[in-house]
C-alpha positions as CSV (number, residue, x, y, z in Angstrom):
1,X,0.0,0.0,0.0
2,X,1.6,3.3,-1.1
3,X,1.5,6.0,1.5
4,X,2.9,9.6,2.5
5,X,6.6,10.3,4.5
6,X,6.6,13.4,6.2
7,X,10.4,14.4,7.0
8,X,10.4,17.6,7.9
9,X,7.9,20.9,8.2
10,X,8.1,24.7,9.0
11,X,6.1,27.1,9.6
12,X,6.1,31.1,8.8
13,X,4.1,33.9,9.8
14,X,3.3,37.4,8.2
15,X,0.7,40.1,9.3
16,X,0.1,42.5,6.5
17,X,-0.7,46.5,8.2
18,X,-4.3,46.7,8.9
19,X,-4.8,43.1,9.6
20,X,-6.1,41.8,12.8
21,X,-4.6,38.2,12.9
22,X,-1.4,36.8,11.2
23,X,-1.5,34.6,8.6
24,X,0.6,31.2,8.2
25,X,2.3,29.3,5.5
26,X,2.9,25.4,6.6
27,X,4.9,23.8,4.6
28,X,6.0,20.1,4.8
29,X,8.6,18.3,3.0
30,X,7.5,15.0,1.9
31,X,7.4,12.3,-0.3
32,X,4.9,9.1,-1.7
33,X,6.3,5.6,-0.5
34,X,6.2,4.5,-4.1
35,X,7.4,7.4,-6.1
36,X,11.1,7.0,-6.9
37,X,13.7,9.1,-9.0
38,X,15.1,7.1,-12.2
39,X,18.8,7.0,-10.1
40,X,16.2,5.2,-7.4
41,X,16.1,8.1,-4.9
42,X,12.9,8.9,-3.5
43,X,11.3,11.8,-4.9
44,X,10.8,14.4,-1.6
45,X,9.8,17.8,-2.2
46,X,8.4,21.1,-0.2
47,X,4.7,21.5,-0.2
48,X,2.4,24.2,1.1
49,X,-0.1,22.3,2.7
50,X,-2.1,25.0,4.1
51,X,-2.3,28.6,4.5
52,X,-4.4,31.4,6.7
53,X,-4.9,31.7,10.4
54,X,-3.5,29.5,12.9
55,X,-7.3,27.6,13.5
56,X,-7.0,26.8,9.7
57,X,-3.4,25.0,9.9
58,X,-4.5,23.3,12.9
59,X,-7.4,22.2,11.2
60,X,-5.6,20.5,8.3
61,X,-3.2,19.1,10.7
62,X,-6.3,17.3,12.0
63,X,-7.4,16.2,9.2
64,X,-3.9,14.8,8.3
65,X,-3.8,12.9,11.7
66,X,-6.2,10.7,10.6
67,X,-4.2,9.2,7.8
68,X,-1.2,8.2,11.1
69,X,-4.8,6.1,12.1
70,X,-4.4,3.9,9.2
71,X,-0.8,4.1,8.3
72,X,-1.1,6.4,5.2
73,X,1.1,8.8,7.1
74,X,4.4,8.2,8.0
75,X,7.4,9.7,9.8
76,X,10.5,9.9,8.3
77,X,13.4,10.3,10.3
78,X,16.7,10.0,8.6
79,X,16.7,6.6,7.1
80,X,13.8,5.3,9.0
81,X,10.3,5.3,8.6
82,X,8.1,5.0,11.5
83,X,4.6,4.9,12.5
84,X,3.4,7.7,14.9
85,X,0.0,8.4,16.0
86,X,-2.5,11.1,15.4
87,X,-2.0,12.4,18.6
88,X,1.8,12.6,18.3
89,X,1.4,14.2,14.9
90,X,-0.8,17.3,15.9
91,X,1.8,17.7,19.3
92,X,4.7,18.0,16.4
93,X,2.6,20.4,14.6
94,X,1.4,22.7,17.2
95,X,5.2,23.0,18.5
96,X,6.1,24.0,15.3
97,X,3.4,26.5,14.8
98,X,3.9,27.8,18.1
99,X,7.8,28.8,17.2
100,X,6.9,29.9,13.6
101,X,9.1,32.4,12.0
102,X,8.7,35.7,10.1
103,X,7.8,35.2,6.7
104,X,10.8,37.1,5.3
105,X,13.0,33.6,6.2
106,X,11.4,31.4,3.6
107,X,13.4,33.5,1.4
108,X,16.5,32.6,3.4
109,X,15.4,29.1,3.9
110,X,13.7,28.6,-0.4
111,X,14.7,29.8,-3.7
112,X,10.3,29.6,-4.8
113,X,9.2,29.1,-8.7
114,X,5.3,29.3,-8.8
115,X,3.9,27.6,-11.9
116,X,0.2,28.2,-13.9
117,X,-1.8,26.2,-15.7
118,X,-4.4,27.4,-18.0
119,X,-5.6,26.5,-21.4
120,X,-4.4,27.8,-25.1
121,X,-8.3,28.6,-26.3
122,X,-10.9,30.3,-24.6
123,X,-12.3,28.3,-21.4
124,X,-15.0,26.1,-21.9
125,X,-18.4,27.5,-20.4
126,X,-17.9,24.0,-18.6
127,X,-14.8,25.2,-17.1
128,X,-16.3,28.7,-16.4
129,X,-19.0,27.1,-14.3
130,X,-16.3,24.8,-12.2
131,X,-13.9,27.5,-11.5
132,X,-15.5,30.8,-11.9
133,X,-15.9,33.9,-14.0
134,X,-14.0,35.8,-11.5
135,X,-11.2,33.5,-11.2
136,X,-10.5,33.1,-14.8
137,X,-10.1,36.4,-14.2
138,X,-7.9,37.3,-11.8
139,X,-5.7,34.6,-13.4
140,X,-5.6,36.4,-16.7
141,X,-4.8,39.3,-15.0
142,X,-1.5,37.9,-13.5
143,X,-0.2,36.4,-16.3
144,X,0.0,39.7,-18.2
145,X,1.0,41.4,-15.0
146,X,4.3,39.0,-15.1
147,X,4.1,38.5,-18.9
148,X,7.4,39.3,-19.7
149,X,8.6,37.0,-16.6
150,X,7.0,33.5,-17.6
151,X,8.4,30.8,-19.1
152,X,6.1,28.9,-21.3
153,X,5.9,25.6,-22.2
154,X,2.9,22.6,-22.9
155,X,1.8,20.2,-20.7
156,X,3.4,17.2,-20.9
157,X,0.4,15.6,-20.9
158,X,-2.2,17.7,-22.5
159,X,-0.4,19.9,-25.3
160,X,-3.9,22.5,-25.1
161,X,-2.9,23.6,-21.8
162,X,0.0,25.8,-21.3
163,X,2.3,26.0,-18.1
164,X,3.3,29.3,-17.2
165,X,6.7,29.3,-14.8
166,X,8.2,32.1,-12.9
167,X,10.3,32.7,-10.2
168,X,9.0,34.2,-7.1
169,X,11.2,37.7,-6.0
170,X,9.4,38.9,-2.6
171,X,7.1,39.3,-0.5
172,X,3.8,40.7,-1.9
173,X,4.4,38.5,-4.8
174,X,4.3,35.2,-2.9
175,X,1.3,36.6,-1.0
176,X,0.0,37.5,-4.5
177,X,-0.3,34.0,-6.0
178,X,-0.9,32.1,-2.8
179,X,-4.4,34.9,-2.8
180,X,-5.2,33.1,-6.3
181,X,-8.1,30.4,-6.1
182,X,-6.3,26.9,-5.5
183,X,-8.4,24.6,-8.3
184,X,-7.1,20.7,-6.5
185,X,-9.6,18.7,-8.6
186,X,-9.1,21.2,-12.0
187,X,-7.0,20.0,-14.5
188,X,-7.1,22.6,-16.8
189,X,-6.2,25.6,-14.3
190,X,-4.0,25.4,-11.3
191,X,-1.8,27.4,-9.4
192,X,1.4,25.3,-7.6
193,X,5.0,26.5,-5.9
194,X,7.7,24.6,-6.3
195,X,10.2,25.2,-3.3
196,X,13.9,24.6,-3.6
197,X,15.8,24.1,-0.5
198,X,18.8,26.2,-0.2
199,X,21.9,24.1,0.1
200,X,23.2,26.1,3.0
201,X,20.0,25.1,4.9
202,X,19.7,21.4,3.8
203,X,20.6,19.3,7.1
């Protein structure tokens, strides 16, 4: 049965002027149990698993817990994989939260490439109904924002989409395209980040 390693995770924290509460950024680096590299390494990589106030990461912690239940969430620890339980998962969590650091470090910690997908033609009125007027729109609107930034290429796997690429440079841009609509069960637009551990911080 394939299932989920979790090696490592951090947490930052950013409150914008004017705002009330901070917003977080969890991100976790981990890996499928089945998903190797052609040199055989397994393939691990940074994710943002959630974002927003500090009741919505613990929420998705929560609902992560539940996979520790049936052993579709693991711990990886150096060469070792081991079982933990949903209660040992959140206590992880919550420590981490609780010593999260100011959002200017994931620059410190990431070099961050956000990528778009989003079709050649005009969107289907299929499509417009599934992801929304509005957010066709405000996707259009950053790609021309950044147009001379992106580097373009198909989708390896459906040529009539195109995949725009860019690397993220600070602050209010990061906060700009984690603010776009995330489309998990779209495949013809979606918004991801690809986060590239800087060597110096690689342990």
């Amino acid at each position: 049965m394939s299932y989920t390693i979790e090696y490592k995770r951090k947490v930052y924290k950013n409150k914008e002027k004017g705002d009330w509460d901070e917003r977080y950024f969890a991100l976790a680096k981990q890996g499928d149990s089945n998903y190797y590299e052609q040199n055989g390494q397994r393939v691990i990589d940074w994710d943002l698993i959630s974002k927003g106030s500090d009741c919505s990461i613990v929420e998705e912690v929560c609902n992560r817990a539940g996979s520790c239940e049936g052993g579709r969430l693991k711990r990886g620890v150096g060469f070792q994989i081991i079982s933990w339980t949903p209660e040992e998962y959140i206590s992880v969590w919550r420590e981490t939260i609780k010593n999260a650091f100011p959002l200017e470090k994931i620059f410190e910690d990431f070099d961050i490439e956000v990528a778009i997908t989003f079709p050649k033609d005009e969107p289907t009125e299929d499509l417009k109904d599934r992801v929304g007027e509005y957010s066709l729109k405000r996707v259009r609107e950053a790609l021309k924002q950044y147009a001379e930034d992106w580097y373009t290429e198909d989708d390896y796997y459906h040529p009539e989409l195109t995949v725009y690429s860019k690397d993220i440079k600070d602050i209010p841009q990061f906060l700009q395209f984690c603010d776009l609509p995330d489309w998990r069960r779209s495949r013809e637009v979606k918004r991801s980040f690809n986060f590239k551990e800087k060597q110096i911080n690689k342990k």
